[in-house]
MOPAC internal coordinates of N, CA, C and O (Angstrom, degrees):
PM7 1SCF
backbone

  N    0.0000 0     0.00 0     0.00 0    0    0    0
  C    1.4487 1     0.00 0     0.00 0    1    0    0
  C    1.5223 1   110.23 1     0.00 0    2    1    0
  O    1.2310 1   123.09 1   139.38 1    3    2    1
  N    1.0288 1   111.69 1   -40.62 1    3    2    1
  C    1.9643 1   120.14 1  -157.18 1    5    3    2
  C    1.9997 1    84.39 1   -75.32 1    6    5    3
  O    1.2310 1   121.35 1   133.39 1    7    6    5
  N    1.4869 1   115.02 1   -46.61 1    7    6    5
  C    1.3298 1    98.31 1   176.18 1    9    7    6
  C    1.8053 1   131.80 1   -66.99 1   10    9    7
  O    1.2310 1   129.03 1   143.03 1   11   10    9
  N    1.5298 1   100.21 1   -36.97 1   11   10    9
  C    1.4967 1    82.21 1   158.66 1   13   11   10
  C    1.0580 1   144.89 1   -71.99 1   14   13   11
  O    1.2310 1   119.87 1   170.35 1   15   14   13
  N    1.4992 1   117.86 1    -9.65 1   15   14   13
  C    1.3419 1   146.32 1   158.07 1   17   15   14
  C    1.7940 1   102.07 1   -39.36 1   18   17   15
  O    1.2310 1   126.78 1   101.73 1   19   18   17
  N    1.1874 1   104.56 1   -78.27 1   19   18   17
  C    1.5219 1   125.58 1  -172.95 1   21   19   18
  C    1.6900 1   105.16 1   -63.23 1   22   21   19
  O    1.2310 1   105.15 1   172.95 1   23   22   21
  N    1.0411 1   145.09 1    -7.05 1   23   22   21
  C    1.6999 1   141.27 1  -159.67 1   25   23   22
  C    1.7237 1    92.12 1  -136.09 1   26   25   23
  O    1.2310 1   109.21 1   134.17 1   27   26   25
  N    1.0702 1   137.82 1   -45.83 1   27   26   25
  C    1.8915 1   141.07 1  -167.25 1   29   27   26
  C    1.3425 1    79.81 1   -43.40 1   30   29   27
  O    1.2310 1   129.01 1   -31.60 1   31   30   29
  N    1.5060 1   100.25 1   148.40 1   31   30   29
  C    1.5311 1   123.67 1   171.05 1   33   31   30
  C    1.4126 1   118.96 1  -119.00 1   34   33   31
  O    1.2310 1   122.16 1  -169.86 1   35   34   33
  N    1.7822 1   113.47 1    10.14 1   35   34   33
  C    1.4875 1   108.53 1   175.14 1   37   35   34
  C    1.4220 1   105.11 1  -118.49 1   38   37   35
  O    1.2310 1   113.82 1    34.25 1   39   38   37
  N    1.0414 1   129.31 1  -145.75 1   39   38   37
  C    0.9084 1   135.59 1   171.46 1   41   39   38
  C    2.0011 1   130.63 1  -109.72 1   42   41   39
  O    1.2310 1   135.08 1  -174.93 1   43   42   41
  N    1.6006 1    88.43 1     5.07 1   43   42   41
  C    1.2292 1    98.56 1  -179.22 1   45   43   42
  C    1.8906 1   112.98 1  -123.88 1   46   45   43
  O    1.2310 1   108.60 1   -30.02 1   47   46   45
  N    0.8317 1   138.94 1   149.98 1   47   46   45
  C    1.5752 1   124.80 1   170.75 1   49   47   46
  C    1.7197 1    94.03 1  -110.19 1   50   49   47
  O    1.2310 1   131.01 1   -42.18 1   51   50   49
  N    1.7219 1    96.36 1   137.82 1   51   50   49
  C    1.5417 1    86.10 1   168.20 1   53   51   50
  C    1.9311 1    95.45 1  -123.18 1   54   53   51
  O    1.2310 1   124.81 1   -53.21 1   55   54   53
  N    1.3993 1   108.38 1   126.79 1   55   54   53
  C    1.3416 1   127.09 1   162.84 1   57   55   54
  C    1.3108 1   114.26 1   -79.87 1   58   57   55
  O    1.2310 1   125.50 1   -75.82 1   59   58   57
  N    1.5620 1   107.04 1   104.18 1   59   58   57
  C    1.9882 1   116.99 1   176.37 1   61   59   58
  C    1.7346 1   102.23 1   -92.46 1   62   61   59
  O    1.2310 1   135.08 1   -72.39 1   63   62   61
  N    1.6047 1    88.44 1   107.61 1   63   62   61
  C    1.4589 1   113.83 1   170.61 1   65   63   62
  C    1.7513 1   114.82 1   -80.29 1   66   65   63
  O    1.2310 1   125.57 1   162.73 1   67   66   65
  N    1.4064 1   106.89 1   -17.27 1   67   66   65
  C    1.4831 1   109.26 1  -159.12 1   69   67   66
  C    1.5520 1   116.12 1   -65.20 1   70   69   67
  O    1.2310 1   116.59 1  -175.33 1   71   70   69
  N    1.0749 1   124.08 1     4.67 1   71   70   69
  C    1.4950 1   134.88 1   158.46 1   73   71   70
  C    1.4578 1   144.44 1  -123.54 1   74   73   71
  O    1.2310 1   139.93 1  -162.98 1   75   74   73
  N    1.8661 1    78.95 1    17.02 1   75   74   73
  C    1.2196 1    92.71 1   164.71 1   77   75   74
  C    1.6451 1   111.99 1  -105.86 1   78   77   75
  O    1.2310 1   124.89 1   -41.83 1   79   78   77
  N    1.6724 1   108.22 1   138.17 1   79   78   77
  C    1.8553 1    98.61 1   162.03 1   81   79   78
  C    0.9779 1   121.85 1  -107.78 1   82   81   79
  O    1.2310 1   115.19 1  -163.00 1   83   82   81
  N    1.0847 1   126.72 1    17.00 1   83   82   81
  C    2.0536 1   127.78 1   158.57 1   85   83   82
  C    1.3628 1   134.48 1  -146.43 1   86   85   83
  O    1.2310 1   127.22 1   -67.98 1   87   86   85
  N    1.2243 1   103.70 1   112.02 1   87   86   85
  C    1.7428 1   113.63 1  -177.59 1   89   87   86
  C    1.3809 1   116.70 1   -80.21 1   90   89   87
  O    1.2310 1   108.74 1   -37.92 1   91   90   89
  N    1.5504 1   138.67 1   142.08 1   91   90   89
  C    1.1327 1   125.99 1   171.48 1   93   91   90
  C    1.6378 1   110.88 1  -118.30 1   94   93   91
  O    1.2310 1   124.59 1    31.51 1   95   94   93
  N    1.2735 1   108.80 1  -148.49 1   95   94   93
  C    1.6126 1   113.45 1   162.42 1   97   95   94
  C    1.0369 1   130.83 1   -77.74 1   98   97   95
  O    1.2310 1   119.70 1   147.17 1   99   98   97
  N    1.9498 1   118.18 1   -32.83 1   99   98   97
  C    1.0820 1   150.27 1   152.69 1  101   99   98
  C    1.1088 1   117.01 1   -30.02 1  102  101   99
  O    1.2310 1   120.74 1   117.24 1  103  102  101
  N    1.7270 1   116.19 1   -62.76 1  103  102  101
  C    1.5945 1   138.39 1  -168.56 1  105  103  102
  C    1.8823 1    85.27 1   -80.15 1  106  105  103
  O    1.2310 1   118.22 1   132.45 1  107  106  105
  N    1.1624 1   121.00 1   -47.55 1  107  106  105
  C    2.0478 1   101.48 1  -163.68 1  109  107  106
  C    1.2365 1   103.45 1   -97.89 1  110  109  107
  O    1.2310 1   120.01 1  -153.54 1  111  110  109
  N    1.4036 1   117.58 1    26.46 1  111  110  109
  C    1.6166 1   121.61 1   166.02 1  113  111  110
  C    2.0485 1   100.72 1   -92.32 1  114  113  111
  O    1.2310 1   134.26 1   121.48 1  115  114  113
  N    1.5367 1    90.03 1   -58.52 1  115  114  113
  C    1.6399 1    93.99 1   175.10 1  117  115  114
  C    1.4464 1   121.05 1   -45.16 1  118  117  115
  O    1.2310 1   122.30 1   140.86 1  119  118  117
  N    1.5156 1   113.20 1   -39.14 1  119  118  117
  C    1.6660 1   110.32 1  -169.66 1  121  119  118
  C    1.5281 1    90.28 1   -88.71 1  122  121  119
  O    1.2310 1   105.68 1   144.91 1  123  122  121
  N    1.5093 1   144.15 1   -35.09 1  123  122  121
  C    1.3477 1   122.82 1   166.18 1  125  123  122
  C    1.4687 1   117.41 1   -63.04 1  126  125  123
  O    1.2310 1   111.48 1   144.22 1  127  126  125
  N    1.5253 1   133.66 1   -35.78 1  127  126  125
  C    1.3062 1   117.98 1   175.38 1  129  127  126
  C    1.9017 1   119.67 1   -64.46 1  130  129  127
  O    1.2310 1   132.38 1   146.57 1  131  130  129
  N    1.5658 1    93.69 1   -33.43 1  131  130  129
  C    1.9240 1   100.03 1   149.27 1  133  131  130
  C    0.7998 1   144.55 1    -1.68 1  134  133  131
  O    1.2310 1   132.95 1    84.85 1  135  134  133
  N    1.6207 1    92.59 1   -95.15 1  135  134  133
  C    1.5289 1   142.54 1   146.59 1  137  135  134
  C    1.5565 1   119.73 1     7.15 1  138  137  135
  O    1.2310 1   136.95 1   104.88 1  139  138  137
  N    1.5493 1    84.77 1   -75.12 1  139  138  137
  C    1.8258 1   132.98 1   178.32 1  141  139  138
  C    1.4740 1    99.90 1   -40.55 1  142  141  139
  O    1.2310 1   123.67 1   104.55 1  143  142  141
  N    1.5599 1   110.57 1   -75.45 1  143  142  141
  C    1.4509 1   106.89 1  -164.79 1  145  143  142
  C    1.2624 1    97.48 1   -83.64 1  146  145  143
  O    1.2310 1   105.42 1  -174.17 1  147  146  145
  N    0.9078 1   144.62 1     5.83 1  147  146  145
  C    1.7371 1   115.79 1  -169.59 1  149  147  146
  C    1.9077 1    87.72 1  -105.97 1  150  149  147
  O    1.2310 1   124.71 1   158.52 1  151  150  149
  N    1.0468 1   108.56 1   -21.48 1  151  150  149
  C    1.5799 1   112.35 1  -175.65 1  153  151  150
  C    1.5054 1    97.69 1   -78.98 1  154  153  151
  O    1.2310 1   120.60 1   123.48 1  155  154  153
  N    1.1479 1   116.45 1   -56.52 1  155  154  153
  C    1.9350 1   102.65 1   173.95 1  157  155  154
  C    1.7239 1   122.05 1   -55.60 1  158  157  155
  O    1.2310 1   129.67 1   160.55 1  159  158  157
  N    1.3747 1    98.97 1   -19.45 1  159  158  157
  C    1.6577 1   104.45 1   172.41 1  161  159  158
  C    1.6970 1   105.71 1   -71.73 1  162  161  159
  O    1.2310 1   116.22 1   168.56 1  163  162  161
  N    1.3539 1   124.79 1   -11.44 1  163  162  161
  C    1.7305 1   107.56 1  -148.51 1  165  163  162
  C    1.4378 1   106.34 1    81.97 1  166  165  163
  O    1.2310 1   110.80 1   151.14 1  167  166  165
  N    1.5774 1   134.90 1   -28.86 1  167  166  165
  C    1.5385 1   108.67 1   176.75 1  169  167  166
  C    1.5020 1   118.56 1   -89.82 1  170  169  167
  O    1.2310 1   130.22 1    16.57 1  171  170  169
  N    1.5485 1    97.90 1  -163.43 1  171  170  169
  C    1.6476 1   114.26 1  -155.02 1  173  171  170
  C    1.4439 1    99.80 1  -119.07 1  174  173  171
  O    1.2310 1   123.32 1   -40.75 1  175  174  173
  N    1.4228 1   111.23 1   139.25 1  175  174  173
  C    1.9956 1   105.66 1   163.86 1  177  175  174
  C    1.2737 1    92.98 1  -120.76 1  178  177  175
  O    1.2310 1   121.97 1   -48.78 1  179  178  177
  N    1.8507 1   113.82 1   131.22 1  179  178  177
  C    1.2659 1   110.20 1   152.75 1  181  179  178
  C    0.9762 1   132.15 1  -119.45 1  182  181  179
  O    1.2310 1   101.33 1    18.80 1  183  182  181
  N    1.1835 1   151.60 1  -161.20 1  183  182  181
  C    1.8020 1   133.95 1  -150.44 1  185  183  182
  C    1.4908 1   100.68 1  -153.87 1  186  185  183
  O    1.2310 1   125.40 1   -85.20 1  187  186  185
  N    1.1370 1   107.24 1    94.80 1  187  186  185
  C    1.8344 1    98.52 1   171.55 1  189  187  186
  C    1.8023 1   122.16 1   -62.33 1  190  189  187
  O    1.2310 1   108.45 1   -52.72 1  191  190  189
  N    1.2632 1   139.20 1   127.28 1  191  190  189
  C    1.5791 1   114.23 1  -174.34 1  193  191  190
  C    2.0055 1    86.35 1  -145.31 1  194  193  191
  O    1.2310 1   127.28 1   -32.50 1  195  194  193
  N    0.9765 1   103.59 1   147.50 1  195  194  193
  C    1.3677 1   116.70 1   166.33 1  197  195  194
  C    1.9736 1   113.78 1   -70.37 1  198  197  195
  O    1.2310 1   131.66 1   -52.03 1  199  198  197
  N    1.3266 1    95.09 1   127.97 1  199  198  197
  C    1.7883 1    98.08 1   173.79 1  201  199  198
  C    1.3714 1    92.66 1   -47.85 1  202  201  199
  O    1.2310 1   132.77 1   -36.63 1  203  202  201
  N    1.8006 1    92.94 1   143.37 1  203  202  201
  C    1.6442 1   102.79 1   163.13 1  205  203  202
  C    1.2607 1    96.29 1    74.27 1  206  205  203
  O    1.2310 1    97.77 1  -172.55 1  207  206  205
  N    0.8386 1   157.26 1     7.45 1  207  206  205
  C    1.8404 1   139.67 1   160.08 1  209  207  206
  C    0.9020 1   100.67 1   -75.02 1  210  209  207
  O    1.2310 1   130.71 1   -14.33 1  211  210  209
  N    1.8669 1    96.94 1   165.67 1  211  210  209
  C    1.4740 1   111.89 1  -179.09 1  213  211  210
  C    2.0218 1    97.48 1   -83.56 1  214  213  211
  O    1.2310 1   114.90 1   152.80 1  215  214  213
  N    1.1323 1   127.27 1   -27.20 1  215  214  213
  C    1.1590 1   139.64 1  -167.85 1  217  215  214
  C    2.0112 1    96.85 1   -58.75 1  218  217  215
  O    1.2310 1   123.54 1   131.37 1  219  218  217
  N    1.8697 1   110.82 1   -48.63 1  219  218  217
  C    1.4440 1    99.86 1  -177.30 1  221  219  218
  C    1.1004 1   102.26 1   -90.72 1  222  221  219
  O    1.2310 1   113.81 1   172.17 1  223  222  221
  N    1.5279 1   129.31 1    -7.83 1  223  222  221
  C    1.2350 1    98.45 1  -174.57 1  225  223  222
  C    1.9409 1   108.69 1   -82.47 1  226  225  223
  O    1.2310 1   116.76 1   158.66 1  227  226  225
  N    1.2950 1   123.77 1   -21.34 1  227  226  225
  C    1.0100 1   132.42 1  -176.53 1  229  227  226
  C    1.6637 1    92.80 1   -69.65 1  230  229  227
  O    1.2310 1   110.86 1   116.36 1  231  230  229
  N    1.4095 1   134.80 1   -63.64 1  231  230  229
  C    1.3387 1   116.58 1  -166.14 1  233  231  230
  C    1.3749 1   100.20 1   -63.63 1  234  233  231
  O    1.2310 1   108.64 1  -173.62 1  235  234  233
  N    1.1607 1   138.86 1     6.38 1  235  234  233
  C    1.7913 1   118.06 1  -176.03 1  237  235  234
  C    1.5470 1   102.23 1  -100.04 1  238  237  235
  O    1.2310 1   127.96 1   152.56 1  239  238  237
  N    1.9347 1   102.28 1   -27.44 1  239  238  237
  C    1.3568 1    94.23 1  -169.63 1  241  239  238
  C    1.8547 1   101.08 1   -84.36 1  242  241  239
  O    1.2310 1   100.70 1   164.88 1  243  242  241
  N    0.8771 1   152.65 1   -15.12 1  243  242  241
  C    1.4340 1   164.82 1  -164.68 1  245  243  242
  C    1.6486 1    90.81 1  -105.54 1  246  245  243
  O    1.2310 1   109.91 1   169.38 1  247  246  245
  N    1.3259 1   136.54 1   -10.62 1  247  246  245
  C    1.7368 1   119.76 1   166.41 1  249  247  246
  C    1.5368 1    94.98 1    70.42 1  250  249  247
  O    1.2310 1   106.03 1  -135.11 1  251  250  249
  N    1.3038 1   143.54 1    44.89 1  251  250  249
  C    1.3511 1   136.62 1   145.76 1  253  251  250
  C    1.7488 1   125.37 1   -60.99 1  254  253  251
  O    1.2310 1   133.00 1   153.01 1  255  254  253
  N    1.4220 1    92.49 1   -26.99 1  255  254  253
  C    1.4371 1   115.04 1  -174.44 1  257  255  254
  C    1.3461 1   109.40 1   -58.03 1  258  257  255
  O    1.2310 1   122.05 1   156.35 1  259  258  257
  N    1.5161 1   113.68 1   -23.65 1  259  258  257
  C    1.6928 1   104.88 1  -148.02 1  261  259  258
  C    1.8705 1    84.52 1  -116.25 1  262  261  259
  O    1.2310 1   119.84 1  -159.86 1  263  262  261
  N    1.3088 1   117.91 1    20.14 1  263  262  261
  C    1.5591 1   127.92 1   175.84 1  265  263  262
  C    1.8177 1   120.23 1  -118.34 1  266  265  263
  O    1.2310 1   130.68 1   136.39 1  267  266  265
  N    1.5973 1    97.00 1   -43.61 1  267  266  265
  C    1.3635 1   112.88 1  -169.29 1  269  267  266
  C    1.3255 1    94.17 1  -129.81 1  270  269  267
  O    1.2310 1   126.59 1   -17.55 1  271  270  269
  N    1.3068 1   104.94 1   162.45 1  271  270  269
  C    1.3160 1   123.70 1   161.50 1  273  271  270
  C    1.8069 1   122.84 1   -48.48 1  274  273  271
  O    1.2310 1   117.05 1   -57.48 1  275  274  273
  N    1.3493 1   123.21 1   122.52 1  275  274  273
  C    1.9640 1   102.38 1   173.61 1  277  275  274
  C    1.4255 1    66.41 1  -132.80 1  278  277  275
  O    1.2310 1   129.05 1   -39.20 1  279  278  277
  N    1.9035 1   100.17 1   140.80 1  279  278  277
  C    1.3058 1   124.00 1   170.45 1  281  279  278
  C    1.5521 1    99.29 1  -132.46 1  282  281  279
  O    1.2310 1   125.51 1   -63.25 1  283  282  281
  N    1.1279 1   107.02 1   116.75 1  283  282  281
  C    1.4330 1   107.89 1   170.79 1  285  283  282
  C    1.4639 1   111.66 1   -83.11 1  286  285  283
  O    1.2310 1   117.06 1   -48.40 1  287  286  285
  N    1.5893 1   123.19 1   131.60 1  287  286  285
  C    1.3403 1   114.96 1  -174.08 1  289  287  286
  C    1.2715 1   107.22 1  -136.56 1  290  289  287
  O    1.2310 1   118.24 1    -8.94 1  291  290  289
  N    1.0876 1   120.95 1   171.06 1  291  290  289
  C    1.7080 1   123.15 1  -175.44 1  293  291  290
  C    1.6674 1   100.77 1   -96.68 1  294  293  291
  O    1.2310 1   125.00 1   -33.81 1  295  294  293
  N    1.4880 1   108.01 1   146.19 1  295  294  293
  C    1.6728 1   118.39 1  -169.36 1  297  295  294
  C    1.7984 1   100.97 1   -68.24 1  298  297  295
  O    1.2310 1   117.31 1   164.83 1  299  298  297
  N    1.1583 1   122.73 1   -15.17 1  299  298  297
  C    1.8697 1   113.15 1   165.40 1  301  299  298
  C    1.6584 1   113.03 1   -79.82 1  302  301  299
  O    1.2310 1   114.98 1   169.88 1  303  302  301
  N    1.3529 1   127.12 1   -10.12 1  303  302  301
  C    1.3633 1   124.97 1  -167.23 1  305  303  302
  C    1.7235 1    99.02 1   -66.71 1  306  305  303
  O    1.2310 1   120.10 1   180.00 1  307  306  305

């Protein structure tokens, strides 16, 4: 994470969750410490996750949504 942080060339990082099937505290500590710096820069992190995962359903139930970006996307995007 800390390297794509440091190398992204826009102003936004987007984290593709869509192949992942399990999020922990571990995994929504990293996208909140993220979060953190890209929000003190002025930028955005958003989170790619497949409808119906356990990955969005965990960021919807923990309110990540209403901080970062959650884009639900289909596994061909």
């Amino acid at each position: 994470m800390d390297e794509a942080l440091e190398t992204r060339e826009k102003r936004r990082l987007v984290v593709d969750l869509r192949q992942t099937s399990y999020i922990d505290s571990a995994g929504l500590e990293q996208l909140l410490a993220a979060n953190r710096k890209l929000a003190a820069q002025g930028d955005r992190l958003t989170v790619r996750v497949l409808p119906g995962s356990q990955p969005q359903t965990v960021l919807g139930v923990v309110g990540f949504g209403t901080i970062m970006d959650v884009e639900p996307a289909t596994g061909a995007e």
